[in-house]
C-alpha positions in Angstrom: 120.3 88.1 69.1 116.6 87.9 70.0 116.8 84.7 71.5 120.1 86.1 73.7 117.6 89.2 74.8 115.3 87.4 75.9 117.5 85.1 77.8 118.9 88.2 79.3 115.4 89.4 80.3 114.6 86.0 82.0 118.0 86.0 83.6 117.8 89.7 84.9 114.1 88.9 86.1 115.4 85.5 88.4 118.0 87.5 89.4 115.7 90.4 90.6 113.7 88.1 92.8 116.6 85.7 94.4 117.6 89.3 95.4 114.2 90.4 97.4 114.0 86.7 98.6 117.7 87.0 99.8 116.9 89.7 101.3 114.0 88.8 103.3 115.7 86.0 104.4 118.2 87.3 106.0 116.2 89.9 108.2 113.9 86.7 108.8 117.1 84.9 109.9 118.0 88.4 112.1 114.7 88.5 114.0 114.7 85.2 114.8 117.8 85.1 116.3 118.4 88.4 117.8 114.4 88.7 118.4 115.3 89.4 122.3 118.3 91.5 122.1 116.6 93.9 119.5 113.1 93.7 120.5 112.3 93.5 116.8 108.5 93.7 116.3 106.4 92.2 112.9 103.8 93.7 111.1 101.5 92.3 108.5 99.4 94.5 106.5 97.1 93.1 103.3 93.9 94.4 101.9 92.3 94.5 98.2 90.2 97.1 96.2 88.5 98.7 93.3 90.2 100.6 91.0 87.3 101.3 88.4 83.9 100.5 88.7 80.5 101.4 86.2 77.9 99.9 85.2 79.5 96.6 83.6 80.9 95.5 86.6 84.5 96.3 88.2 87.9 96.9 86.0 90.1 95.5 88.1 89.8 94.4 91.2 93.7 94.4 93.0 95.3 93.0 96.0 98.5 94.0 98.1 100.5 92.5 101.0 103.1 93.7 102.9 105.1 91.7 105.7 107.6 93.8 107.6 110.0 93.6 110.3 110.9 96.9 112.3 112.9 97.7 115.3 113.0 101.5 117.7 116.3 102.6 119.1 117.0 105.6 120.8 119.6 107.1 117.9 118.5 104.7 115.1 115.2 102.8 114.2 115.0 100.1 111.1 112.2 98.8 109.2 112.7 96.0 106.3 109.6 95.1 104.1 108.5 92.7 101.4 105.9 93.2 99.2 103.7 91.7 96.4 100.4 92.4 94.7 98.7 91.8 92.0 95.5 92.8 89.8 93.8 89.2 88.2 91.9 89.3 85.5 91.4 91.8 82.5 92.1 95.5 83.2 91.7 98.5 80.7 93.8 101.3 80.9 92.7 103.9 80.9 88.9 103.0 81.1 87.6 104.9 78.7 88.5 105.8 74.9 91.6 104.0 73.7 91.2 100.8 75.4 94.7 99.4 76.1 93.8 96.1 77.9 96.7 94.3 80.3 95.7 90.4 82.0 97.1 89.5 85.2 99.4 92.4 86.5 101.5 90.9 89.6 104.5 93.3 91.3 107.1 92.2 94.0 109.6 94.2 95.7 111.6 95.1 99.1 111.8 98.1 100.4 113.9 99.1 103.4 113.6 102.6 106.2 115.9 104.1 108.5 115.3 106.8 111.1 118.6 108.9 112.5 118.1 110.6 115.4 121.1 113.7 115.4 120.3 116.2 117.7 117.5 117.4 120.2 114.2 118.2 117.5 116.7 117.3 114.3 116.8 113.9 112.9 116.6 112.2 109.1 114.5 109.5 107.3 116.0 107.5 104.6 114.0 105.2 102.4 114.4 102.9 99.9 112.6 100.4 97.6 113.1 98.2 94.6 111.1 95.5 93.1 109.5 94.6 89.7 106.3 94.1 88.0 104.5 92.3 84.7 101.9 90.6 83.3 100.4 88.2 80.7 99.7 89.0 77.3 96.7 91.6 76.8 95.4 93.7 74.0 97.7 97.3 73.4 95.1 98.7 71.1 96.5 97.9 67.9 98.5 94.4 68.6 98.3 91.7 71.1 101.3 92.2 74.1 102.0 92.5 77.7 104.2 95.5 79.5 106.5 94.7 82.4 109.5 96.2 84.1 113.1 95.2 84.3 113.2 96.7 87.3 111.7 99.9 89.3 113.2 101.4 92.8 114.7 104.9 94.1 115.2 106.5 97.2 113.7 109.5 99.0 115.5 111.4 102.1 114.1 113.6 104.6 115.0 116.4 107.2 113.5 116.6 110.3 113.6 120.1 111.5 112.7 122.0 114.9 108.6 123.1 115.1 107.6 120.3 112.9 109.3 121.5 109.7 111.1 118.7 107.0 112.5 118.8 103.9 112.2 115.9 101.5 113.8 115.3 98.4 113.3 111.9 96.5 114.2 109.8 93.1 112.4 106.9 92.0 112.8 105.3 88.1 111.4 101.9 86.3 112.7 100.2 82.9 109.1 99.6 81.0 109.1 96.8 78.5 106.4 96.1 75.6 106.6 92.4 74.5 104.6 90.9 71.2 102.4 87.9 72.1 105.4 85.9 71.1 107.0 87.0 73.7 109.6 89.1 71.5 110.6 92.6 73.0 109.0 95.3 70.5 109.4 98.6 72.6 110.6 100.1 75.5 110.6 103.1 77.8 112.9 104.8 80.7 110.4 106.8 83.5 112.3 109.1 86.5 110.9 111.3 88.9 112.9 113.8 90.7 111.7 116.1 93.5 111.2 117.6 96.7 109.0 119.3 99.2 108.8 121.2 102.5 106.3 120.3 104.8 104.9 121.3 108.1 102.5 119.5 111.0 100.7 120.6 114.1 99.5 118.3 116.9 97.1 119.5 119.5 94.6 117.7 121.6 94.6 115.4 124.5 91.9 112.6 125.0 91.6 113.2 120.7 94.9 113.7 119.2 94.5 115.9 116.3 97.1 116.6 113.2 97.4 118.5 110.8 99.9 118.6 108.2 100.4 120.5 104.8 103.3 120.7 102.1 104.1 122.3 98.9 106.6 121.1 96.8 108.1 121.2 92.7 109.3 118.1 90.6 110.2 116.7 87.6 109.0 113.5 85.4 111.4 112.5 82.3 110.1 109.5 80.3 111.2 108.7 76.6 111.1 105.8 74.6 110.7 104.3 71.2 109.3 101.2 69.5 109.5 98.6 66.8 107.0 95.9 64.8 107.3 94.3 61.6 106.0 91.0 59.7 109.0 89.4 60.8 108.8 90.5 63.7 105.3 89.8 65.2 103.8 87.1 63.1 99.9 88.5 64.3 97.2 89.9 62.0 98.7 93.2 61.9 96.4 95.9 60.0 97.7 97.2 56.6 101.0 97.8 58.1 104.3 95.5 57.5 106.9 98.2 59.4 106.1 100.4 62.1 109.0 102.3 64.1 107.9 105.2 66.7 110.3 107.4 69.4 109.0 109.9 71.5 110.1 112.0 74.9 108.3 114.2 77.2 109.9 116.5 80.2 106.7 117.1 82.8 107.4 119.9 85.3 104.9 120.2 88.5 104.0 122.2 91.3 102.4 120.1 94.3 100.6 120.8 97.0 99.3 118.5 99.8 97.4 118.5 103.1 96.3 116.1 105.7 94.2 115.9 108.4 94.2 112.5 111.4 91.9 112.2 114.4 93.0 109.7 116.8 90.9 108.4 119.4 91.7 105.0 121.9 90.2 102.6 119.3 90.1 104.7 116.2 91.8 106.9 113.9 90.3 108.4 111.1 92.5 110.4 108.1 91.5 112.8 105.4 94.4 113.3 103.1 95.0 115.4 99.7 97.3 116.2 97.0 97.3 118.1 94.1 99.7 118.5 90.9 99.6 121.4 88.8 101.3 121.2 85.3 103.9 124.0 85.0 104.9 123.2 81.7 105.7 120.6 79.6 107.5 119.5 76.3 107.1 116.8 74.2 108.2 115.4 70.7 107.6 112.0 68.8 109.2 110.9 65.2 107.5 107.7 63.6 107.4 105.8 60.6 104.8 103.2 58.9 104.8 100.9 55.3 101.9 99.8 54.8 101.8 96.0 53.0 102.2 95.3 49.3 99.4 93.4 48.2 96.3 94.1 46.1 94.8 96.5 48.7 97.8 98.4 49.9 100.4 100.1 47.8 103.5 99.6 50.1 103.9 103.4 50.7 105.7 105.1 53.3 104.7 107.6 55.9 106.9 109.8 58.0 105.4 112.4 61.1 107.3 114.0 63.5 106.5 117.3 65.8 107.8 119.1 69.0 105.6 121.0 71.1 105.6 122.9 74.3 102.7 123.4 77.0 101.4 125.4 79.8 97.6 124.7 80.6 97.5 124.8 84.2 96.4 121.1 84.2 96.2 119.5 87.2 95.1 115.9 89.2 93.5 116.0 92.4 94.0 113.1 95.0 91.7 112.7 97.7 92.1 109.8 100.7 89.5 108.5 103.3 90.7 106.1 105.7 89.1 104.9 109.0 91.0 102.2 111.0 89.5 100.4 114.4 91.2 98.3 116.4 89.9 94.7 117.2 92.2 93.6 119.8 95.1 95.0 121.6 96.7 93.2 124.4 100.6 92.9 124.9 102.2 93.1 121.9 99.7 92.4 119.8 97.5 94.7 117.8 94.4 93.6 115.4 92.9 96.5 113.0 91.1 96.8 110.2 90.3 100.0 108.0 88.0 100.8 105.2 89.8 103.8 102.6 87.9 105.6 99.3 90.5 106.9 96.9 88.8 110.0 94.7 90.4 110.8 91.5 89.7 114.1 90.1 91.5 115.1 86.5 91.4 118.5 85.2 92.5 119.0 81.8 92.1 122.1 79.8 89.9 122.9 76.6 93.7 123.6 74.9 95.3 121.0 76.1 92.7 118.2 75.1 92.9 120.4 71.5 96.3 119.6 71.0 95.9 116.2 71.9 92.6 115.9 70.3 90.9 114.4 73.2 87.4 113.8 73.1 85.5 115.1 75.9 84.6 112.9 78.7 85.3 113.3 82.0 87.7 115.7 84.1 87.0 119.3 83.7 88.2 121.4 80.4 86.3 124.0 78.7 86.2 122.4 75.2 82.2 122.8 74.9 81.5 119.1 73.8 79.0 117.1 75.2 79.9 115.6 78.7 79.3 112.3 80.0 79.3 112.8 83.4 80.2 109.5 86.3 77.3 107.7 87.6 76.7 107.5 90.9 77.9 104.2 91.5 81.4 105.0 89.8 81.9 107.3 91.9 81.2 105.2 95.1 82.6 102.0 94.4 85.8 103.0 92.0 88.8 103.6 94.7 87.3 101.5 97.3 89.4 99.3 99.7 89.6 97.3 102.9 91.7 95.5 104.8 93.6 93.8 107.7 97.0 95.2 109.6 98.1 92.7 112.4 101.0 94.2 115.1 103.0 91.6 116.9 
């Protein structure tokens, strides 16, 4: 049965990629032989980053390409993308406190856009993407394992409306997967994401285009999952334990709000973006259940826990994006540019909330009254850094 699961999981992952490759192909295959009739352009966009910095050094340093072929028509416009990335090396999630350590994440995927033109100042956007993600065999705080996806993708649909107004509504899910060093699936997890949002921009300005553009918006996050490890199972030094079985769902409802500012000049653009998500409310409930080994230092006995709670903090996660791109070279058809982007991630969580969790206090706001370890300054500077390279032809 194991063996047949795991054949499955090999089978479905082949599958997944044949599928991207396939379909990468054949738009390679289209442009090239319907390049004139189509006028269908290329773009190549790769660049790398920081996601965590302090004082030992950087955890996890990642890269991403993207290699897409687009084409503008008067009613309908097309773009087909490709994508991969990867983060090499050790990375610890999250950086502080519990220590769950992944090796080598890589992710590949295809993602395809359309643009309907309807009427006068009314048109739609349709997007969607699939791919899949894993990695080798890291450290998930209490056994060795890695965590990959059978498969993540949705879709996300917009109306454009007359003065600049849309509405957005979008979908996206992924299959998570916890493997034993073994390779031997011990747990799993189901993530979806509903929502939507309204939106509205201005433009003004003439030898510096300015835009502006703010949104608010309400969605949903649904994730549950469960667990399994045992002596026969996972034949690793395993603590005191010979069984250990866990479930667990949570239902995460958030507000959103989001705003954006661009400057573009003849060589440069520059963009100042933000978003924000307030926790509305929020349930969650877990059952598990451990024996502990039967030897001459445990007794074999049997625990049981299980709880259901409900939450309304007012938490909230603040996004903030710096970009500034300059072009290199533009002549004909082809356009060089490089940019240079700082991602800031700013966490508020609530006295009460890290009470019921039983969060020590670190970083991220809350009025617990522990002792704080604030971010040094190179954290700060060097966590969310990235640069890279988008070529137009």
């Amino acid at each position: 049965m194991r063996n047949g699961a795991l054949r499955f999981r090999s089978f479905f992952l082949i599958i997944m990629k044949a599928c991207i490759l396939t379909f990468f192909a054949f738009l390679f295959f289209l442009s090239v032989t319907s390049a004139a009739a189509s006028e269908l352009d290329f773009c190549l966009d790769t660049q790398g980053g920081t996601i965590y910095v302090d004082n030992a050094g950087a955890d996890g340093i990642y890269h991403k390409t993207k290699l897409s072929l687009f084409h503008e028509g008067e009613k309908l416009s097309w773009q087909g993308s490709v994508f991969f990335g990867g983060i090499p090396g050790e990375v610890t999630i999250p950086p502080q406190d519990y220590k769950v350590k992944l090796d080598d994440i890589y992710w590949l995927g295809a993602a395809s856009a359309f643009h309907v033109k309807l009427a006068h100042e009314l048109s739609t956007d349709i997007n969607l993407l699939a791919g899949f993600q894993d990695s080798s065999c890291g450290d998930l705080y209490i056994l060795p394992g890695s965590v990959y996806t059978q498969g993540f993708g949705g879709i996300s649909a917009a109306l454009n409306l007359p003065l600049d107004f849309s509405v957005n509504v979008f979908s996206y899910g992924a299959g998570l997967c916890v493997n034993n060093e073994e390779n031997l699936k011990i747990g799993n997890a189901d993530l979806r994401v509903f929502g939507s949002d309204f939106t509205k921009s201005w433009s003004f300005g003439e030898q510096y285009l300015h835009q502006i553009k703010t949104g608010a918006g309400f969605f949903y996050t649904d994730l549950t999952g469960q667990g399994r490890a045992s002596d026969e199972l996972d034949k690793s030094v395993f603590f005191p334990y010979s069984y250990m079985f866990a479930n667990g769902s949570a239902a995460l409802y958030f507000a959103s709000l989001k705003a954006a500012y661009t400057l573009t000049a003849s060589r440069c653009d520059f963009t100042l973006s933000s978003s924000a998500f307030i926790n509305v409310w929020s349930q969650m409930e877990y059952f598990y259940k451990t024996t502990k080994k039967k030897n001459l230092l445990y007794d074999g006995s049997i625990k049981k826990d299980q709880d259901s709670f409900t939450f309304s903090n007012a938490d909230f996660l603040l996004l903030v994006d710096a970009a500034f791109y300059y072009t290199l070279h533009q002549k004909d058809n082809f356009k060089a540019r490089v940019f240079i982007g700082k991602d800031f991630v700013i966490p508020y969580i609530s006295g009460k909330t890290k009470s019921l969790f039983g969060i020590t206090p670190s970083f991220g706001g809350g009025d617990s009254g522990g002792k704080k370890s604030g971010l040094s300054a190179k954290t700060i500077l060097l966590s969310g850094l990235s640069l890279g390279v988008k070529l137009e032809f």
